[in-house]
N, C-alpha and C positions, 0 to 999 in steps of 0.2 A: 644174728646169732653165730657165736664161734662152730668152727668145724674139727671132729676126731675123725682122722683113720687109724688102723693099725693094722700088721701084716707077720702072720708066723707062718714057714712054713719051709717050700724048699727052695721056692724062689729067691732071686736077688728081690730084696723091700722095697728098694729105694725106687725104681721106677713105678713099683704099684702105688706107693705112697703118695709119690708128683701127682700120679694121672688120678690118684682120689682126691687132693688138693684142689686140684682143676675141677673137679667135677661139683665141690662145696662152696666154690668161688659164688656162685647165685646167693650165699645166705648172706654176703655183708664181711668185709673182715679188712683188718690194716698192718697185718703184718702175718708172716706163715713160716715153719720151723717143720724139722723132722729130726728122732733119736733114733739110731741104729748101733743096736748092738753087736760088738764084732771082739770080743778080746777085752774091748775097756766100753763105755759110753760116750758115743759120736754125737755130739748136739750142731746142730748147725740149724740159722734161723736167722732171721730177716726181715725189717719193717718193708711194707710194700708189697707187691704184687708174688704170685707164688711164682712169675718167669724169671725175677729177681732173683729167688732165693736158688731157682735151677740153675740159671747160670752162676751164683755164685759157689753152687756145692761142688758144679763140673771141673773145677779144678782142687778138689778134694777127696779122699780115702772115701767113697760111701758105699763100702761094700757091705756086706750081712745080710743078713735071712728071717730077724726079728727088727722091727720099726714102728712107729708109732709117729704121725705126724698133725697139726692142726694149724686153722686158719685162728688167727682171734681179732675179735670185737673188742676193742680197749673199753673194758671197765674200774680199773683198778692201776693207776699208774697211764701215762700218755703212750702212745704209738712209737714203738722204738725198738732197735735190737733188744737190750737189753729187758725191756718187758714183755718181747714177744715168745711162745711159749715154743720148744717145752721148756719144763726151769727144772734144772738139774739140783740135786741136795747138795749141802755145804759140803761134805764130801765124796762127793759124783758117786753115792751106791745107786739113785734115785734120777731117772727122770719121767716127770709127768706132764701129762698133757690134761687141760680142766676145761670143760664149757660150766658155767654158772657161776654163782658170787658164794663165797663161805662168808658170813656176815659177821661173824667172831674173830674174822685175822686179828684184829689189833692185840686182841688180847692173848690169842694165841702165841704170836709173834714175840711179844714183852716174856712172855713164859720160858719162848724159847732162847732169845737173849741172853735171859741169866745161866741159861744153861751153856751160854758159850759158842750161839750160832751167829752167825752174820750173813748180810744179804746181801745179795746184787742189785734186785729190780725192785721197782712198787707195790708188786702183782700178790695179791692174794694166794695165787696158786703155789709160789715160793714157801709161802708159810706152811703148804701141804706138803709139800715135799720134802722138808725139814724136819717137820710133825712125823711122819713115816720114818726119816731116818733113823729119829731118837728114837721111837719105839724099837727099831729094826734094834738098833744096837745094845738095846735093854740085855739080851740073852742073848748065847750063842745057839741056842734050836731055835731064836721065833723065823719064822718064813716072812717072805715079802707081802702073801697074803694075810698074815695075821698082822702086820704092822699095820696096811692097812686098814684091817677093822678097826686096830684099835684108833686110829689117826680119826678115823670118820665118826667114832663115836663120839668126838671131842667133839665135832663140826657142825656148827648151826649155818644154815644157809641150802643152797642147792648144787649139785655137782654130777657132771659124766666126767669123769677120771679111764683117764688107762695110764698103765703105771709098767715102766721099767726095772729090774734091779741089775745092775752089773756084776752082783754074786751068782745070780740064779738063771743063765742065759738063755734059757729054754721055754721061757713063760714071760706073760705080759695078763697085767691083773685089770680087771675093768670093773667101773661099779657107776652108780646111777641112784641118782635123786632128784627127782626135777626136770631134770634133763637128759633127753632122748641117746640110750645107745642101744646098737643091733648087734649080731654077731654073725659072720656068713660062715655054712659050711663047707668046707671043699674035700678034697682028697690031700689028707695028709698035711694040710694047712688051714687056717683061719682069718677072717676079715673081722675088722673090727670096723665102723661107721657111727655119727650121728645119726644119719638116714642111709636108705637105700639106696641113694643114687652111684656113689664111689664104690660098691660093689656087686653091683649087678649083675657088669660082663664076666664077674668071674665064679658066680654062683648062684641060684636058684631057691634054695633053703636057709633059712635065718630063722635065730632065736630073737625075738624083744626083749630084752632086759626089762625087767618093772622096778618100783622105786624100793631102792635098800635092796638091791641085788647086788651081788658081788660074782665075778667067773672068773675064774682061773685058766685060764686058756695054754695048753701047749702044742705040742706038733702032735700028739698023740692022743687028742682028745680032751673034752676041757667040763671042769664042774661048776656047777653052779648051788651059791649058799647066798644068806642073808647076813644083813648087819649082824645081828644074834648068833649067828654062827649056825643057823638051822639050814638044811639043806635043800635046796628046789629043784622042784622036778620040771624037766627040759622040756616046751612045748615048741616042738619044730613045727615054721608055718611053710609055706611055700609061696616065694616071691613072684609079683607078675608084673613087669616092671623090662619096656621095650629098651633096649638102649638105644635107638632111632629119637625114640621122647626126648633123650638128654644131649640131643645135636640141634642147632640152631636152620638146617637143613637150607631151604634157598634163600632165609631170609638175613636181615642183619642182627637183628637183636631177637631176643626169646621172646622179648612182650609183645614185638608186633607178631611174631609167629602163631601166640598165644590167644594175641586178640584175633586171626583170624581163624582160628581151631574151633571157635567157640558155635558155629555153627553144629560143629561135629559133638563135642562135647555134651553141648543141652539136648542133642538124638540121643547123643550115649549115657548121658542121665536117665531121661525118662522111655529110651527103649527096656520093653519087657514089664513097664511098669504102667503102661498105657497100653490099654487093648485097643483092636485093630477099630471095631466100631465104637468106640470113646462111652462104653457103655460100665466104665470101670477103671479104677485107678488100683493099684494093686504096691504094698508096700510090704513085704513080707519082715522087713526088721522091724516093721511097729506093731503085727498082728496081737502079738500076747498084748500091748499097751495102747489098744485105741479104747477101752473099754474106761483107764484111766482119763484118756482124754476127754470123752466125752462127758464125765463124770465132775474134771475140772473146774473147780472154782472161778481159775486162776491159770493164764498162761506166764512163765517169766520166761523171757528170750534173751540170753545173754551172750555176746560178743566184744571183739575192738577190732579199730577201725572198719576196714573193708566188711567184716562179716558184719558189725553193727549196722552198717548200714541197711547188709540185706535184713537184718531182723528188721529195723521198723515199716521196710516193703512188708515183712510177714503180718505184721500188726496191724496195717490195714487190710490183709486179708484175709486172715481171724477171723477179724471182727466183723467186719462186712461180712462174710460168708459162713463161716461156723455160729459167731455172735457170742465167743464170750472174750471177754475183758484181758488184754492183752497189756503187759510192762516188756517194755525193755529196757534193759540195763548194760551199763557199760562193763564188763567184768574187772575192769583196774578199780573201779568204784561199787562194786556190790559187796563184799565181804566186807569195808569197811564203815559201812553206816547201820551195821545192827538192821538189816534187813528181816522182815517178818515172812517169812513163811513157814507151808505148815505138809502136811501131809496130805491135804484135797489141791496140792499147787501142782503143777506140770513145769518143770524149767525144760528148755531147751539151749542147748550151747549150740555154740557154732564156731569151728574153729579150721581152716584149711589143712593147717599140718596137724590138729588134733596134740598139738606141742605145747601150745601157750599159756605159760605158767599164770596169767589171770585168770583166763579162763579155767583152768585145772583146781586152781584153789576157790572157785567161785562152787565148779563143779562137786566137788570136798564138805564144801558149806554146806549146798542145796543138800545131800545125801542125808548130814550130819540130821539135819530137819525132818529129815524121814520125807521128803518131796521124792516125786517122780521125774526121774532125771535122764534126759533121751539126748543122744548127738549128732550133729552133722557134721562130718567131715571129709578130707577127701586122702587119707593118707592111710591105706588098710595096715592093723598094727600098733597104729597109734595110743597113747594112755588114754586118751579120749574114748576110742572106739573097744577100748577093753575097761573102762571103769564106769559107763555109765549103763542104768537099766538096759537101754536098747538102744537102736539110732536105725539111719539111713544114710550111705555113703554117696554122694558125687563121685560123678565118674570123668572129673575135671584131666584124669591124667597128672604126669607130674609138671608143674606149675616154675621154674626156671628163673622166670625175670620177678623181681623186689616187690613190684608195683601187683598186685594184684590183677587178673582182668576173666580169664576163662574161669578163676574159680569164684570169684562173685556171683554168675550168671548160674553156673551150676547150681550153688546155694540158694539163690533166687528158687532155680525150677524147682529144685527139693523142697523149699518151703512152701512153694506152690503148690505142689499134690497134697504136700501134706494137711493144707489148709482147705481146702476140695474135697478129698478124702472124709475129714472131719465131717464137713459141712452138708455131705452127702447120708453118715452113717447117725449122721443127728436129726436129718430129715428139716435143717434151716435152709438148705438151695431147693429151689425151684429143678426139676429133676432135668426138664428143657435147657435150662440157665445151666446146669452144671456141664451135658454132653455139648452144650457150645463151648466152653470156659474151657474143655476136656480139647476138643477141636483145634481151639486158636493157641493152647499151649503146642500141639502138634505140628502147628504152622509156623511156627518161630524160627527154625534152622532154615526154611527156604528164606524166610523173611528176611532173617542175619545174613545170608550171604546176598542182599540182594542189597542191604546198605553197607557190605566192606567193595563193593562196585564202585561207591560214590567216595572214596580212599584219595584219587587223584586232587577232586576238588576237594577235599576235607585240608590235603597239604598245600594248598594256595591260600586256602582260609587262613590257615596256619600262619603264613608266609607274612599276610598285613597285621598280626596279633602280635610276635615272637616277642620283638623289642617291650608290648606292655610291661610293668612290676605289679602291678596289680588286675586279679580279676573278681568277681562277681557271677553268681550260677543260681539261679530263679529254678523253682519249678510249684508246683504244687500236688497235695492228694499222691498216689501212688509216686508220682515225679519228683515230688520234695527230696526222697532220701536219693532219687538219682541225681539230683542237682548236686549231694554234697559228697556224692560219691564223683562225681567227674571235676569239681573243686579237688579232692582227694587226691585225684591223680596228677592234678599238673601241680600240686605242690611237693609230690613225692619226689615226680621226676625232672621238671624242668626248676624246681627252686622258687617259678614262681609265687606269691601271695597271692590266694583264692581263697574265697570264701562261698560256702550255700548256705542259702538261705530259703524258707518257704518264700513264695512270692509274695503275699499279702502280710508279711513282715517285713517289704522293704521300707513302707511308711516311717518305720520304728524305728530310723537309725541308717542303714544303710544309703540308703538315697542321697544321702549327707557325701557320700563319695563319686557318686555319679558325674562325667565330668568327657569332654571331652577324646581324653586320654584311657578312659577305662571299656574295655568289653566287659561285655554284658551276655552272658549266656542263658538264654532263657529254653527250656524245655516246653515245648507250647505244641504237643500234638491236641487233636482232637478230642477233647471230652466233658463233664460237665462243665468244667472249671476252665475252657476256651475264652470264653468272651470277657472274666475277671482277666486270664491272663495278657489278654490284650490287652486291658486296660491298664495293668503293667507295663508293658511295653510304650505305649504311647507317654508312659512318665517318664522312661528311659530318655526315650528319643528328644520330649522337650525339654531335657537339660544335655540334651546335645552329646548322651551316650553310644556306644558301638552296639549295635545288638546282634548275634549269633543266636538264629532261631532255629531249635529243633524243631522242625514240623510234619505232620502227616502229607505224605505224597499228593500232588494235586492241591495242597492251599495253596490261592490265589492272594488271600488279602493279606496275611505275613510276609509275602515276597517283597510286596509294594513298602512295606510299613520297615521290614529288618534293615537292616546294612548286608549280612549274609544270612543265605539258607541251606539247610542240611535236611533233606527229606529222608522222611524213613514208612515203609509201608505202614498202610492202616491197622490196627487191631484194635481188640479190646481193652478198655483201660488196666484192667488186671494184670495181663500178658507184659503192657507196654516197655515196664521198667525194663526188659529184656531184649528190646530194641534200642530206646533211646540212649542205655548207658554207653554203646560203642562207639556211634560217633564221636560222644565223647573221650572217649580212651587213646582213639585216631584222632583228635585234637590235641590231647595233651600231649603223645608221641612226638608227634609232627615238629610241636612248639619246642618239646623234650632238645630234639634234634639239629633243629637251626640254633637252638642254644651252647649247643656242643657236649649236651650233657650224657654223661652213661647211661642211656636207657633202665640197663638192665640192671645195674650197681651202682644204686642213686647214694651220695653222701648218708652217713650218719645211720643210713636204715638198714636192718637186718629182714631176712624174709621171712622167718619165724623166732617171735619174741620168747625166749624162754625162762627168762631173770625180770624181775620187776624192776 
């Protein structure tokens, strides 16, 4: 996802703008630009890295005290100066900077033609920018925020805009649809952001902009209205948000930082939420809504990627524990198939940044239905965490590297009490069976830290796989969605082709690739489904495949049977997905690594998806 900052105040811009650049660098982006106002409108901008566009600016004027800068994700035209933003109007009154897609340019654009405009670049955003300036130039009283409005009323699609005028040089306009913008307050000046990370270090207090907000921002305080021209009232939150989180600190990359944090993370989930004698699970953002849940017909669990995954871990712990009837659904695919629900339903989203424009219109739907609509996220602020009934936040911390890893696990453990909780207040666990369940979720962060120990040998594992093009991730029961969760990651990060699969669906097609040349990761701790998984494995082995065994500490007979082993403490099957998915995340790194890939700025992905 593209990245906004922007900077009014009394400082020089230009270096706060870099070091917010730098700091958005984690979402994805292929080229990066900054507009400063100083006398006339300074664009300067650049395919490639934001160090590119520093060193190219350092022999340039970039002085001023009003900026606006952003990273972009080429939607709209290829990777190039020329399409990377901001995009100034055909007659430089205007420059903007856009995260999301207006899905009417073309026709916009044709409109604007005959009127006499012409373009530079491919970019959608240009056509806003033009769009603005015609209206601007309709009257000599309209303001750069009424052009604005009217520009956005034309606009079908989704957009965080912050906007320039070169008439008016004291103000910078922001406005939001879809797509996440903040506003930090300081003394005497203002932040603008997509997120919280680019300004943290310089302020404490922020506004969320919600969708069809419009702010007016100057040095002297700033209003806030709607598309409609109605006015909103300011609801100042206070930021908690370490700037230590957003340093890579002893390690190389954020993700492996991330995957070893995760010990601390899943304490800092379910601390305060878990009493001390496991005689209670305690969720104070679902109290008014467990009355619906237990009431539930119908749970819908909706996600993409990485959170899909944890939802169908929640689905079999639903159901096995609570006992009612659990869907999950992909959120890029639930609004569009005439989905039935009703008003006895329970959706759950699940979304890291609380930003993802599937999810959000999935969330939209569910409401629309009159369902009960609860979130998990890990982003406080988020649309997510203000548009739905209720929720329960991860305390993932901010999450850095592309690749998902600490906030997975989080999610995991949230969906875990929450399914515990349930299954307790409906009287379907056995009261024994729950304060043990309660217990071995407690024991999980010694546990974690006791398989990123086995880190050494997990990068020798690595070392004989790297060269594969293809792999293959077995699991079953609770394990299945970790199998396609650790496929997930090494085709995120290292490029390689992986695939999960349940294990007793290799019959069915896969085993057709089994060979030699292919590893075989198979998830095989101790549990019902041990002695089928073996029998997996032994198909593996007699067609002469690699097998990488997740197994419980102390197996003897997989040691014998694997090619490699990766122990991880014993637990309960419920718990497990929350040990076995690391090794794997320390396999795909590793692999990541010797391939020379960017870790943490894998090709083509962005870290939260906000445009469909």
């Amino acid at each position: 996802m593209c990245g906004i900052v922007g900077y009014i105040g009394g400082k020089e811009a230009f270096p706060i703008l870099i070091n917010g650049l730098k700091r958005l660098e984690y979402r994805g982006y292929d080229s990066a630009g900054v507009a400063l106002l100083n006398g006339s409108l300074g664009n300067f901008k650049r395919k490639g890295k934001v160090a590119e566009l520093e060193d190219f600016v350092n022999s340039e004027n970039c002085s001023g005290t009003v900026g606006i800068g952003h990273t972009r994700w080429a939607t709209h035209g290829e990777p190039s100066d020329k399409n990377a933003h901001p995009h100034n109007s055909m007659g430089d009154l205007f420059s903007v900077v856009h995260n999301g897609i207006i899905e009417n340019y073309a026709r916009l654009k044709d409109d604007l033609v005959k009127h006499g405009y012409s373009f530079k670049s491919e970019t959608d955003t240009e056509v806003l920018a033009n769009l603005i300036e015609y209206f601007y130039l309709q009257s000599e009283e309209m303001t750069s925020e009424a052009a604005v409005q009217l520009a956005l009323s034309k606009v079908v699609g989704a957009y965080g805009i912050a906007v320039l005028c070169s008439r008016e040089k004291e103000k910078i306009v922001v406005a939001r649809k879809g797509s996440p913008l903040v506003v930090g307050l300081g003394d005497g000046e203002y932040f603008i952001a997509s997120d919280a990370s680019p300004i943290a270090e310089y302020t404490s207090q922020v506004v969320y902009l919600n969708d069809e907000d419009i702010a007016i921002i100057q040095r002297d305080g700033f209003t806030l209205k709607n598309v409609q021209n109605n006015p909103v009232s300011l609801k100042i939150s206070n930021l908690d948000l370490e700037i230590g989180a957003l340093d890579k600190g002893e390690f190389e990359y954020f993700m492996l930082k991330e995957i070893y944090e995760q010990p601390l993370t899943i304490e800092e989930t379910f601390r305060g939420r878990l009493r001390e004698d496991y005689s209670e699970i305690v969720l104070g953002g679902l109290l008014n809504v467990f009355p619906k849940l237990e009431e539930a017909e119908r749970i819908i669990i909706i996600g993409c990627g990485t959170s899909w995954h944890a939802a169908l871990i929640a689905e079999y712990l639903f159901e096995e524990y609570a006992r009612v009837p659990v869907e999950v659904e992909y959120a890029s695919e639930f609004r569009y198939r005439k989905p039935i629900i009703n008003s006895r339903d329970v959706v759950i989203l699940i979304s890291q940044s609380g930003e993802t424009a599937d999810t959000m219109a999935a969330l939209h739907l569910a409401k629309s239905k009159g369902a009960t609509v609860l979130g998990i996220c890990n982003v406080v602020g988020s649309s997510l965490a203000r548009e739905t009934d209720a929720g329960v936040y991860t305390h993932a911390g901010v999450e850095i590297g592309v690749a998902s890893t600490k906030a997975f696990t989080a999610q995991v453990t949230v969906l875990t009490m929450i399914a515990l909780k349930l299954a307790k207040r409906k009287g379907s666990i056995d009261i024994q069976e729950y304060k043990k369940l309660v217990n071995e979720l407690s024991e999980i962060p010694e546990k974690g830290r006791i398989i990123l120990e086995s880190d050494q040998k997990i990068q020798k594992i690595a070392e004989k796989y790297h060269e594969a093009v293809n792999a293959l991730y077995l699991g079953r029961g609770y394990l299945f969605p970790v199998a396609l969760e650790g496929a997930l990651k090494l085709k995120e990060i290292s490029y390689v082709h992986a695939e999960g699969y349940a294990a007793g669906e290799m019959k069915h097609g896969p085993i057709a690739l089994v060979d030699d040349n292919l590893p075989v990761v198979v998830v095989a701790p101790e549990d019902a489904y041990y002695e089928k998984v073996v029998s997996n494995i032994q198909e593996v082995k007699a067609r002469k495949g690699n097998v990488i065994a997740i197994v419980t500490e102390g197996d003897s007979g997989l040691k014998e049977l694997a090619n490699d082993v990766i122990e991880i403490p014993k637990s309960h099957p419920a718990v497990a997905p929350l040990l076995a998915v690391i090794p794997l995340q320390l396999l795909a790194y590793h692999i990541a690594l010797l391939k020379g890939c960017n870790v943490d700025q894998p090709r083509n992905l962005a870290k939260s998806v906000t445009v469909e």
